[in-house]
N, C-alpha and C positions, 0 to 999 in steps of 0.2 A: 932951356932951364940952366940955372948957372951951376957951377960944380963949388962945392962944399969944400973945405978945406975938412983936413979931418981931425984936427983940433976942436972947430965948430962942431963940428959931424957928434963928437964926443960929449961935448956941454948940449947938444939936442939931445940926446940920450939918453943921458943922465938927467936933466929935466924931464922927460916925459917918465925917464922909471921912479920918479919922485911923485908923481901924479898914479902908480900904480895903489889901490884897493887890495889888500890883500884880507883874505877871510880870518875871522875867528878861527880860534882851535873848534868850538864847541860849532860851528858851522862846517868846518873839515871833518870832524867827525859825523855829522849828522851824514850828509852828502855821501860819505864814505859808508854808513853803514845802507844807505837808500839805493847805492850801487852795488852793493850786496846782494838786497833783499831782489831786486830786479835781475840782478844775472842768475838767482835762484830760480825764478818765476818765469826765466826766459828758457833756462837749461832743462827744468820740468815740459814745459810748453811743446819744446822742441824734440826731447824724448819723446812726447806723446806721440807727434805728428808723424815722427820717423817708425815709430812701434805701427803708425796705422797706417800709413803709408807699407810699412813691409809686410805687413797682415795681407791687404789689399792685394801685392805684387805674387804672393805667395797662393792666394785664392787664386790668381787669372791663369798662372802658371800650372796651379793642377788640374785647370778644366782644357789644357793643349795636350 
């Protein structure tokens, strides 16, 4: 592989960040609030399992 001057190195760079897609506002927001609504849905989720999960640990513990 041949080595890159980093002059070159820099006009590659800069071409490909010219070829970046960047989002809408009203797509960064949608996104944003959809990672909301899921780290809600995830942090409920996961109470639950841990509230029955220590249900469960607390039943086995008072039948020793």
């Amino acid at each position: 592989m041949a080595k890159t001057s980093p002059g070159e190195f820099m006009r590659q760079v800069q071409a490909e960040a010219r070829k970046v897609v960047w989002p809408s506002r009203q797509e960064t927001v949608v996104t944003a609030v959809m990672v909301g609504i899921m780290m809600v849905i995830l942090a409920v989720f996961f109470l639950g399992i841990d509230t029955l999960f220590g249900w469960v640990v607390r039943q086995l513990l008072t039948l020793a």
